[in-house]
The first five atom37 places (N, CA, C, CB, O) and aatype in JSON, in Angstrom:
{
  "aatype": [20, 20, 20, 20, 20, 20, 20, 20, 20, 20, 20, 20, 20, 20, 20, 20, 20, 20, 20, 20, 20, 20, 20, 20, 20, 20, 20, 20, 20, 20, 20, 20, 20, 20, 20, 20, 20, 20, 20, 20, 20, 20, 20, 20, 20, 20, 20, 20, 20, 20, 20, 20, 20, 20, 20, 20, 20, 20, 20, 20, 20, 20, 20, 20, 20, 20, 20, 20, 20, 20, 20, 20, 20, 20, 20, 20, 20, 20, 20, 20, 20, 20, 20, 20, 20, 20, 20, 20, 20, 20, 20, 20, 20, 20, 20, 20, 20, 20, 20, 20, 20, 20, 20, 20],
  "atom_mask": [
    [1, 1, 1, 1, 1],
    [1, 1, 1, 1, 1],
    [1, 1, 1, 1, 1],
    [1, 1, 1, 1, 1],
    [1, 1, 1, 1, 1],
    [1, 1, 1, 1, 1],
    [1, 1, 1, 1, 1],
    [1, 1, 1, 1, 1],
    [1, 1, 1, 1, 1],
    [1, 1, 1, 1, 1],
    [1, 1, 1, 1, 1],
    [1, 1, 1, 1, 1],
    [1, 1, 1, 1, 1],
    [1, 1, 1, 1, 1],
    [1, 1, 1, 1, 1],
    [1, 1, 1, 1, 1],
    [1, 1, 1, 1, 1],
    [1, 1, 1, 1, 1],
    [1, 1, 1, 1, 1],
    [1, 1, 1, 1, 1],
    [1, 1, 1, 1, 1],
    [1, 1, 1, 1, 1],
    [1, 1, 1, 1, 1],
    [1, 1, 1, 1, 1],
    [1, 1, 1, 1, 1],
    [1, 1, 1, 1, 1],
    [1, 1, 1, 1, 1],
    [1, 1, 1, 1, 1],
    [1, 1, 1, 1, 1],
    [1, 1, 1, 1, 1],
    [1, 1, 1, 1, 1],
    [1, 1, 1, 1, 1],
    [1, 1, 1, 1, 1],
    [1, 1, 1, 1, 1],
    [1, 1, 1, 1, 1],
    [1, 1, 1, 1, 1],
    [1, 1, 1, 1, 1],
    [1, 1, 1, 1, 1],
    [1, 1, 1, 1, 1],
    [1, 1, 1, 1, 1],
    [1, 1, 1, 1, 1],
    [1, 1, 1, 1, 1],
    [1, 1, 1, 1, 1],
    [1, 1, 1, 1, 1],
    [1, 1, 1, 1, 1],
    [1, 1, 1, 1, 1],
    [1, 1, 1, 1, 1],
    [1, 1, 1, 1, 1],
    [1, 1, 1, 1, 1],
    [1, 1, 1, 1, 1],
    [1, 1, 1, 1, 1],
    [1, 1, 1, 1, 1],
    [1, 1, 1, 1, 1],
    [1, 1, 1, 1, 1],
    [1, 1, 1, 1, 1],
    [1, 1, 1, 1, 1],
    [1, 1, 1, 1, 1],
    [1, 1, 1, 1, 1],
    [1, 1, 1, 1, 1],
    [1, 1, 1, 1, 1],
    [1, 1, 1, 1, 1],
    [1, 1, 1, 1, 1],
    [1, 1, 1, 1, 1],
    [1, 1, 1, 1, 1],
    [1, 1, 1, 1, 1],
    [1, 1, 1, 1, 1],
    [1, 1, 1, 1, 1],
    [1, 1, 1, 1, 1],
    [1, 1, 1, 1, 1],
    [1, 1, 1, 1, 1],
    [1, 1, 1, 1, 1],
    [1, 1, 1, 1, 1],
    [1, 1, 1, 1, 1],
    [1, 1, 1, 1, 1],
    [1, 1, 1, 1, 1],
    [1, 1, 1, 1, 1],
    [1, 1, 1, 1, 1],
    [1, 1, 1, 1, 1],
    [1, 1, 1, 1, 1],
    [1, 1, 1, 1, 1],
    [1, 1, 1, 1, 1],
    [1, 1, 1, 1, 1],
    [1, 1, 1, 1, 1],
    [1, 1, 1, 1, 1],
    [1, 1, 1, 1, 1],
    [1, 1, 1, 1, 1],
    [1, 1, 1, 1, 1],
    [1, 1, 1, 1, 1],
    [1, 1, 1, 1, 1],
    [1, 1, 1, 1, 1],
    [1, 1, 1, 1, 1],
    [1, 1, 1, 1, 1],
    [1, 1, 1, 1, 1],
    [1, 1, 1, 1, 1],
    [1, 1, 1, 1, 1],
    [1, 1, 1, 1, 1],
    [1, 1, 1, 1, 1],
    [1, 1, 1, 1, 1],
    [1, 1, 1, 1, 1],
    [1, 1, 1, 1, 1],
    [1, 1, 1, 1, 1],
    [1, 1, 1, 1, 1],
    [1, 1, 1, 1, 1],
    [1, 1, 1, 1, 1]
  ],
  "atom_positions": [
    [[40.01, 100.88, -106.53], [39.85, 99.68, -107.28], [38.43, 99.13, -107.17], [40.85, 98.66, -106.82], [37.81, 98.95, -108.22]],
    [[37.84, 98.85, -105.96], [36.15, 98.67, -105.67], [35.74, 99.41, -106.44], [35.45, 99.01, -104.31], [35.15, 99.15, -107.49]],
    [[35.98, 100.29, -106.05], [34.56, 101.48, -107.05], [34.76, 101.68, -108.72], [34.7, 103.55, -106.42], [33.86, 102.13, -109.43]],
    [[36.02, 101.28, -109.2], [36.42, 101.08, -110.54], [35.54, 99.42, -111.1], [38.36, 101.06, -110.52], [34.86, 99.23, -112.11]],
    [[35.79, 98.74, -110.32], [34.55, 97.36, -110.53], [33.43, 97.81, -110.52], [34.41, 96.18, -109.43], [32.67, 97.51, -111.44]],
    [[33.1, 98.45, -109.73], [31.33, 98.69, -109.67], [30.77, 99.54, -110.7], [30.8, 99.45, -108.28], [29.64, 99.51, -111.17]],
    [[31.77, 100.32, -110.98], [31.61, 101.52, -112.1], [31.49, 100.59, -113.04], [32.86, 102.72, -112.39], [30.41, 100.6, -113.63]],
    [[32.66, 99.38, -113.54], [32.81, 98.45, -114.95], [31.07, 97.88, -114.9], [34.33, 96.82, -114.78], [30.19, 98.02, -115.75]],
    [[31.04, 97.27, -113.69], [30.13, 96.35, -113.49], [28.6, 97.55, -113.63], [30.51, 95.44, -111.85], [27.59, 96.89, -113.88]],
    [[28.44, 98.44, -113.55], [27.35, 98.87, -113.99], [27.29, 99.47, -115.31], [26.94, 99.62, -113.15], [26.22, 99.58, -115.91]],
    [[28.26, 99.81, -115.74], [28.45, 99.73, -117.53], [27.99, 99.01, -118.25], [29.51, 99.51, -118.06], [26.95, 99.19, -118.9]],
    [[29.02, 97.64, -118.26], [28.29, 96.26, -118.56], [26.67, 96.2, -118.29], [28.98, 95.11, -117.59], [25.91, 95.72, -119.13]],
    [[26.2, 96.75, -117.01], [24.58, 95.81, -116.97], [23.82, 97.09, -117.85], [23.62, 95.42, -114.85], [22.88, 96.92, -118.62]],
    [[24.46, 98.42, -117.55], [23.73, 99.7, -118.47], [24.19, 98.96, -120.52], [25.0, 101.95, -117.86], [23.18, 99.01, -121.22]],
    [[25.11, 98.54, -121.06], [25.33, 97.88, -122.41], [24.27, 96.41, -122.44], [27.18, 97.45, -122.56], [23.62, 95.94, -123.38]],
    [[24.38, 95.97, -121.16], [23.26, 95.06, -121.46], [22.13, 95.69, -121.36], [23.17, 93.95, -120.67], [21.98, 95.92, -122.56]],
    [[21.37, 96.06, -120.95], [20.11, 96.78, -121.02], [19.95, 97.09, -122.47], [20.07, 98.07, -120.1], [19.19, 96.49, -123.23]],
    [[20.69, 98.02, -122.78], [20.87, 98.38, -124.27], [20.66, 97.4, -125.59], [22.21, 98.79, -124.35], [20.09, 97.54, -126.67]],
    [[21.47, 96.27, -124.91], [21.61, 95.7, -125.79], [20.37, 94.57, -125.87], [22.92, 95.35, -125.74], [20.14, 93.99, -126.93]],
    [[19.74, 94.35, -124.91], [18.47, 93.9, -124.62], [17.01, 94.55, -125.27], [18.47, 94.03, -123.25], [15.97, 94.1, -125.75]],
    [[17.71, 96.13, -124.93], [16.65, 97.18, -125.71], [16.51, 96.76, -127.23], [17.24, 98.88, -125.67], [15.52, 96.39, -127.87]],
    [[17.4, 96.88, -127.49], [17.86, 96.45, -129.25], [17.74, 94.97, -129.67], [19.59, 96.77, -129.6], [17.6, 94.59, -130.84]],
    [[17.78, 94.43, -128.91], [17.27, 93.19, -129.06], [15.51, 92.97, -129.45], [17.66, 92.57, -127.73], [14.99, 92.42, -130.42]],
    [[14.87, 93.67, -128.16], [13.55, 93.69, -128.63], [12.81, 95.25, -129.5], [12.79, 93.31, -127.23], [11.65, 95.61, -129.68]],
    [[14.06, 95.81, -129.83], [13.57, 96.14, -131.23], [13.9, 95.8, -132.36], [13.62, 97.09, -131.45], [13.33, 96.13, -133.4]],
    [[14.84, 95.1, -132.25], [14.78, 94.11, -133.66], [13.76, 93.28, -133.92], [15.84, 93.17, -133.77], [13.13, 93.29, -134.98]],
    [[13.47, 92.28, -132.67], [12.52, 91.85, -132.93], [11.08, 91.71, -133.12], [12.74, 91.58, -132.68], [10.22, 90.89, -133.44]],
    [[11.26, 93.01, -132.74], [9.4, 93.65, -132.6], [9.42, 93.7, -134.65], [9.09, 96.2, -131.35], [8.53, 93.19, -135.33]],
    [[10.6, 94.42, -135.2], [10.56, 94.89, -136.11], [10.42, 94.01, -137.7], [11.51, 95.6, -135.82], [9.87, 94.31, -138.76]],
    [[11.51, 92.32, -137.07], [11.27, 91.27, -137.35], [10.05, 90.71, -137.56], [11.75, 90.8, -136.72], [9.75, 89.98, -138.5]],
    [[9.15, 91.18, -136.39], [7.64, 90.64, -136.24], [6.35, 91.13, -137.5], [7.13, 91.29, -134.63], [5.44, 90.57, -138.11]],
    [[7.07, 92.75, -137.38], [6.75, 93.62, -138.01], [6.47, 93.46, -139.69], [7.64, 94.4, -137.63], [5.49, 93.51, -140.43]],
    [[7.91, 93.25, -139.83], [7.96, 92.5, -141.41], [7.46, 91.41, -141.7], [9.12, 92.2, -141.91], [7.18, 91.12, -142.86]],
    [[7.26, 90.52, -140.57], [6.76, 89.07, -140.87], [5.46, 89.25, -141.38], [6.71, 88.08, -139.61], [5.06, 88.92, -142.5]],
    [[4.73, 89.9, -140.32], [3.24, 90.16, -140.22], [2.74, 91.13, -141.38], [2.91, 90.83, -138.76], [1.53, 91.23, -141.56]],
    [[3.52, 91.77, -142.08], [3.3, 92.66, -143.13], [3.46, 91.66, -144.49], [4.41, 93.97, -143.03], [2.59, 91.41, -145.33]],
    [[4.57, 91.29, -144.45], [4.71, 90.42, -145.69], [3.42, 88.78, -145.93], [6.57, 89.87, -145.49], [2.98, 88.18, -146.91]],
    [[3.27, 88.65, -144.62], [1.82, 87.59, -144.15], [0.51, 88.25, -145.2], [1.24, 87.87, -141.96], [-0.16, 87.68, -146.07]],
    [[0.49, 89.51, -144.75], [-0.6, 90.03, -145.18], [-0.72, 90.29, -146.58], [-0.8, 91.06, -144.55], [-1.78, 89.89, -147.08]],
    [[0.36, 91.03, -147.59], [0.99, 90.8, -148.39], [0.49, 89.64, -149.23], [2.05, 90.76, -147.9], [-0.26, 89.64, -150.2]],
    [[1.11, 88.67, -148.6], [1.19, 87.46, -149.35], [-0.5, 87.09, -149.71], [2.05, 86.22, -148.37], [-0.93, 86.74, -150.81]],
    [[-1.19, 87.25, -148.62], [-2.23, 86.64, -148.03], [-3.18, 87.63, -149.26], [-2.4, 86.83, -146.1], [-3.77, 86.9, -150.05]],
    [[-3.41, 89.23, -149.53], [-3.6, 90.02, -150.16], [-3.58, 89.51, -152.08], [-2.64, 90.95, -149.53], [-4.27, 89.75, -153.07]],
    [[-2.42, 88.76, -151.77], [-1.91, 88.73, -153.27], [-2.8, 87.32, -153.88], [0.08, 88.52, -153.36], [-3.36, 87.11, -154.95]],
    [[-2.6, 86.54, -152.66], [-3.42, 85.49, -153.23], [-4.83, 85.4, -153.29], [-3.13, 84.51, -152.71], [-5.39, 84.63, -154.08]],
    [[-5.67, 86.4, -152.22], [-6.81, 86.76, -152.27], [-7.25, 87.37, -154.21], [-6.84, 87.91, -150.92], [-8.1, 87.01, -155.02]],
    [[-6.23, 88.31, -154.25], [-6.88, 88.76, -155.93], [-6.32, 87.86, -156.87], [-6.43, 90.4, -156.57], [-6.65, 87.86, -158.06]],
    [[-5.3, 86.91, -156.26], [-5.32, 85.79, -157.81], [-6.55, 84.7, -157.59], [-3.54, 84.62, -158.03], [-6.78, 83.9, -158.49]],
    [[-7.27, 84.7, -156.49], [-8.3, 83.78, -156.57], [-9.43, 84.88, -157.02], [-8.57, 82.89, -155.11], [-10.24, 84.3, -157.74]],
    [[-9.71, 85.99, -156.88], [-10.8, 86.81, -156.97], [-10.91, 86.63, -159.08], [-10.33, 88.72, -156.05], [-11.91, 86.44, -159.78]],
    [[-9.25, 86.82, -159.55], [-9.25, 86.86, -160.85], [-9.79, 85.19, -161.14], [-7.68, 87.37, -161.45], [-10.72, 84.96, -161.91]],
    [[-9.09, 84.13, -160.41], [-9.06, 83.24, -161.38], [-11.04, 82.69, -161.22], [-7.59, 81.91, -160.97], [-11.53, 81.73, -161.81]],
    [[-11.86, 83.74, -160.17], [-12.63, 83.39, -160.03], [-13.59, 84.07, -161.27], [-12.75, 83.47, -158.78], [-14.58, 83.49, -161.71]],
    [[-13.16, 85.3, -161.7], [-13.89, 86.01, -162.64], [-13.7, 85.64, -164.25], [-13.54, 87.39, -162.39], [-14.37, 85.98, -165.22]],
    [[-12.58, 84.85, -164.12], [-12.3, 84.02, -165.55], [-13.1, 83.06, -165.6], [-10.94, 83.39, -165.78], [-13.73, 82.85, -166.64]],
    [[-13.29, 82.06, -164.21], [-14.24, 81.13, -164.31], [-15.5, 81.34, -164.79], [-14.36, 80.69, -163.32], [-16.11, 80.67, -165.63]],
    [[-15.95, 82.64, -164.01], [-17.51, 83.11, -164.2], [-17.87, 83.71, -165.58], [-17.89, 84.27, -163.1], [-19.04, 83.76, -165.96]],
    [[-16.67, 84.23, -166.44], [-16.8, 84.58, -167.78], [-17.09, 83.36, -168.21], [-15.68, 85.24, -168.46], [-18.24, 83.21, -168.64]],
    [[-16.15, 82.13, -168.21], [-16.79, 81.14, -168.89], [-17.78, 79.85, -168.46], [-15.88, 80.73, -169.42], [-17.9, 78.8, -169.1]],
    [[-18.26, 80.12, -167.54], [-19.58, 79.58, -167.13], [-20.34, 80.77, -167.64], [-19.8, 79.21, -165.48], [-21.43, 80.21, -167.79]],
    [[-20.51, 81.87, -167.98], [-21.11, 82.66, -168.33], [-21.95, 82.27, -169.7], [-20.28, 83.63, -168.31], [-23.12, 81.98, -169.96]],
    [[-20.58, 82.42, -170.51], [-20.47, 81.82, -172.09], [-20.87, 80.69, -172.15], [-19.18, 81.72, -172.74], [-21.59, 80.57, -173.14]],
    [[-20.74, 79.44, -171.37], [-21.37, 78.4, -171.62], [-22.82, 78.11, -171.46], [-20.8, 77.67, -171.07], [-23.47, 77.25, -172.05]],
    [[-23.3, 79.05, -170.49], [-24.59, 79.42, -170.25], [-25.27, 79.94, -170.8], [-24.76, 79.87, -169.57], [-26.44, 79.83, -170.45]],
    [[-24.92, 80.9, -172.15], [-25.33, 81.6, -172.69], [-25.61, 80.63, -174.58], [-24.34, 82.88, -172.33], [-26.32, 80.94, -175.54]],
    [[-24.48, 79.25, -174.32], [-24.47, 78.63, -175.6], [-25.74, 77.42, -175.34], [-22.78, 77.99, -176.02], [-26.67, 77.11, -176.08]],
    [[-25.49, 77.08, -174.43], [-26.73, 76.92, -173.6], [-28.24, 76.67, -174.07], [-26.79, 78.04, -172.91], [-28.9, 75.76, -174.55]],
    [[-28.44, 78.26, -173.58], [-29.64, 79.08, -173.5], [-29.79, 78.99, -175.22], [-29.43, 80.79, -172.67], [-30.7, 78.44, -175.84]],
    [[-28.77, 79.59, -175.69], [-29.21, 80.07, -177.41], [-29.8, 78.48, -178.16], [-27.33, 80.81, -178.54], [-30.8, 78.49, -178.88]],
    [[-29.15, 77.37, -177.93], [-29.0, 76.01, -178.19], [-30.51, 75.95, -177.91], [-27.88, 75.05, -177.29], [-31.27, 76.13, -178.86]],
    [[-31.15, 75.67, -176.34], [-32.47, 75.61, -175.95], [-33.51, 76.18, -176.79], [-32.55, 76.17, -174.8], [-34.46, 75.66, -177.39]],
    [[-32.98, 77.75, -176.64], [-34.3, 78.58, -177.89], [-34.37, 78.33, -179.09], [-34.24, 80.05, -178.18], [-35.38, 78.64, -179.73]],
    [[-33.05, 77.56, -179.78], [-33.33, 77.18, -181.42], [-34.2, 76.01, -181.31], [-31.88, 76.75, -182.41], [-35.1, 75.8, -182.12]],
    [[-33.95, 75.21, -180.28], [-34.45, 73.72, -180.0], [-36.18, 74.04, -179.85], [-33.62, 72.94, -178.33], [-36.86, 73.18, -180.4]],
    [[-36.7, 74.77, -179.42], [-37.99, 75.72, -178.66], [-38.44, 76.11, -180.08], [-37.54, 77.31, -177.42], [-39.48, 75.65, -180.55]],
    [[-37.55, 77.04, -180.83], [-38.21, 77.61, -182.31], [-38.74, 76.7, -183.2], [-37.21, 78.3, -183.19], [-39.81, 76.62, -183.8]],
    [[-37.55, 75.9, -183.14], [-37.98, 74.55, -184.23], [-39.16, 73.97, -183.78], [-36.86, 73.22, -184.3], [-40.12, 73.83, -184.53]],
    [[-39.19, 73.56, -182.41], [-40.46, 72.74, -182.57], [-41.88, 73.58, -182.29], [-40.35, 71.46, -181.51], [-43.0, 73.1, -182.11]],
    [[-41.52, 74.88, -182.31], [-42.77, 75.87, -182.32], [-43.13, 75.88, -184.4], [-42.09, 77.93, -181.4], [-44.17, 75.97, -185.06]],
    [[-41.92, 75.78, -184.7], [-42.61, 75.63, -185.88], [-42.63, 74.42, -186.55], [-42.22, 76.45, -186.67], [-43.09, 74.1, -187.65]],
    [[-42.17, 73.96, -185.89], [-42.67, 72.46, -186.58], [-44.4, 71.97, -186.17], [-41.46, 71.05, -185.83], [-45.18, 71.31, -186.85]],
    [[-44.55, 72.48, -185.06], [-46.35, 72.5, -184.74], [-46.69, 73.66, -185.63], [-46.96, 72.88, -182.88], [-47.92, 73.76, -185.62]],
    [[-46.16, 74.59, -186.4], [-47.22, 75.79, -186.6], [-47.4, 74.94, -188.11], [-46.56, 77.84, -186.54], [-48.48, 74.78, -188.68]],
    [[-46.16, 74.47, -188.56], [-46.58, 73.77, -189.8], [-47.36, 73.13, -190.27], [-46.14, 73.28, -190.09], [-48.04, 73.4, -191.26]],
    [[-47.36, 71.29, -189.03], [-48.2, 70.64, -189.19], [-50.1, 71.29, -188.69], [-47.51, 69.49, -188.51], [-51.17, 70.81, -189.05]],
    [[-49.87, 72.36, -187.88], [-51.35, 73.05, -187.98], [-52.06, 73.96, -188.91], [-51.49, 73.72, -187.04], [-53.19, 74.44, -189.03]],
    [[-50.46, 74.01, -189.79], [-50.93, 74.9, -190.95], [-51.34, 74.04, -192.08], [-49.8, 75.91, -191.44], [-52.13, 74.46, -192.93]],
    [[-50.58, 72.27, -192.17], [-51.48, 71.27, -193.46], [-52.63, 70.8, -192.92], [-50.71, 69.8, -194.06], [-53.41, 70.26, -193.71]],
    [[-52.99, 70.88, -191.53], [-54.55, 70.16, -191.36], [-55.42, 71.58, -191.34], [-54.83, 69.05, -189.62], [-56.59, 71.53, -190.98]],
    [[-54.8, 72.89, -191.74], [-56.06, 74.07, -191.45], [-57.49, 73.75, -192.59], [-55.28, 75.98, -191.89], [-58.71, 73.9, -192.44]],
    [[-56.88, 73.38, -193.41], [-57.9, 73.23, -194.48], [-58.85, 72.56, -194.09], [-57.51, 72.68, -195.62], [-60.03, 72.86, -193.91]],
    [[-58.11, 71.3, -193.91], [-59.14, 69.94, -193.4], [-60.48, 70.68, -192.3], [-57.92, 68.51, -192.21], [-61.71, 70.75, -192.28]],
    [[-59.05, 71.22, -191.3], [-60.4, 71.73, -190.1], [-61.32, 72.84, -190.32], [-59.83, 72.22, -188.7], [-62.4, 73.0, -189.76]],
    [[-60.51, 73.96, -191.63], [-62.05, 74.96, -191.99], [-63.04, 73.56, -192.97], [-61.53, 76.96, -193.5], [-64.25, 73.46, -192.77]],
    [[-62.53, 72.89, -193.67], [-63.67, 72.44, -193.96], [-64.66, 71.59, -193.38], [-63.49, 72.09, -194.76], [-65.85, 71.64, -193.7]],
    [[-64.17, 70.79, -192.49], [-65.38, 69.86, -190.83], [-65.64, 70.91, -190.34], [-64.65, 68.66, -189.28], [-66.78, 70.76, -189.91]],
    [[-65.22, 72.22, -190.02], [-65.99, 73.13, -189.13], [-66.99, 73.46, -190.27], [-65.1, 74.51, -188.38], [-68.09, 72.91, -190.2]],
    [[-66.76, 74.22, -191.23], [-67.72, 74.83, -192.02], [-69.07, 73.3, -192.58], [-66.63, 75.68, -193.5], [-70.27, 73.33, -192.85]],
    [[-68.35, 72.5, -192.55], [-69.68, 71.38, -192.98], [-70.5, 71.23, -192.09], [-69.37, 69.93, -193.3], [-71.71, 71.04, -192.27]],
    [[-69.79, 71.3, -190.72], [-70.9, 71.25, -188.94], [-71.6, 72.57, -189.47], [-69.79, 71.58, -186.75], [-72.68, 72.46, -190.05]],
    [[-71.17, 73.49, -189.35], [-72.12, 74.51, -189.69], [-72.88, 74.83, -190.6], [-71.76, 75.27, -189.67], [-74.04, 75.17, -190.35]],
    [[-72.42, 74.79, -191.76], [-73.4, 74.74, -193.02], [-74.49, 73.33, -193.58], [-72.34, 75.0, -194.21], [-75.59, 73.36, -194.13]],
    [[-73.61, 72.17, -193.14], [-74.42, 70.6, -192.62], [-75.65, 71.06, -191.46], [-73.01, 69.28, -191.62], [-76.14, 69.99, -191.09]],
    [[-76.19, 71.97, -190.89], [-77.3, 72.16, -189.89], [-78.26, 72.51, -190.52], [-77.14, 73.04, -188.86], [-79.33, 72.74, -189.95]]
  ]
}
């Protein structure tokens, strides 16, 4: 009868062990998935910010570019709006230059 207890009684602590074993492999495995799906998650939101960052930069791009084109018409015009008004006084000024010179 003793040795039938001791036999039960080391069963039991050998099923606990076991069941201790299995315990911390569940939970290693638990950990496992946590830390995977973390990364995952963490992964996923990294390229929806990478996208929503390259949508941004397309259109700061485009606006930069309406911009720029806006500036250079603004630049043309008043390049020719001076080439104009230097083109109604050319006369005037070949003729005071040519009178300084031919006036000597």
């Amino acid at each position: 009868m003793y040795l039938d207890t001791v036999k039960e009684i080391q069963k039991l602590e050998e099923q606990m062990e076991q069941a201790k074993a299995q315990a911390r492999t569940q939970a290693r495995e638990a950990q496992e998935a946590a830390e995977k799906a973390g990364r995952d998650l963490l992964a996923e939101a990294r390229k929806a910010i990478r996208e929503a960052d390259a949508v941004a930069m397309e259109a700061c791009e485009a606006q930069a570019a309406q911009q720029r084109d806006a500036v250079l018409r603004a630049a043309q015009a008043d390049c020719q709006a001076l080439r104009d008004r230097a083109s109604e006084r050319m006369d005037d000024a070949v003729a005071r230059i040519v009178g300084r010179v031919v006036g000597r």
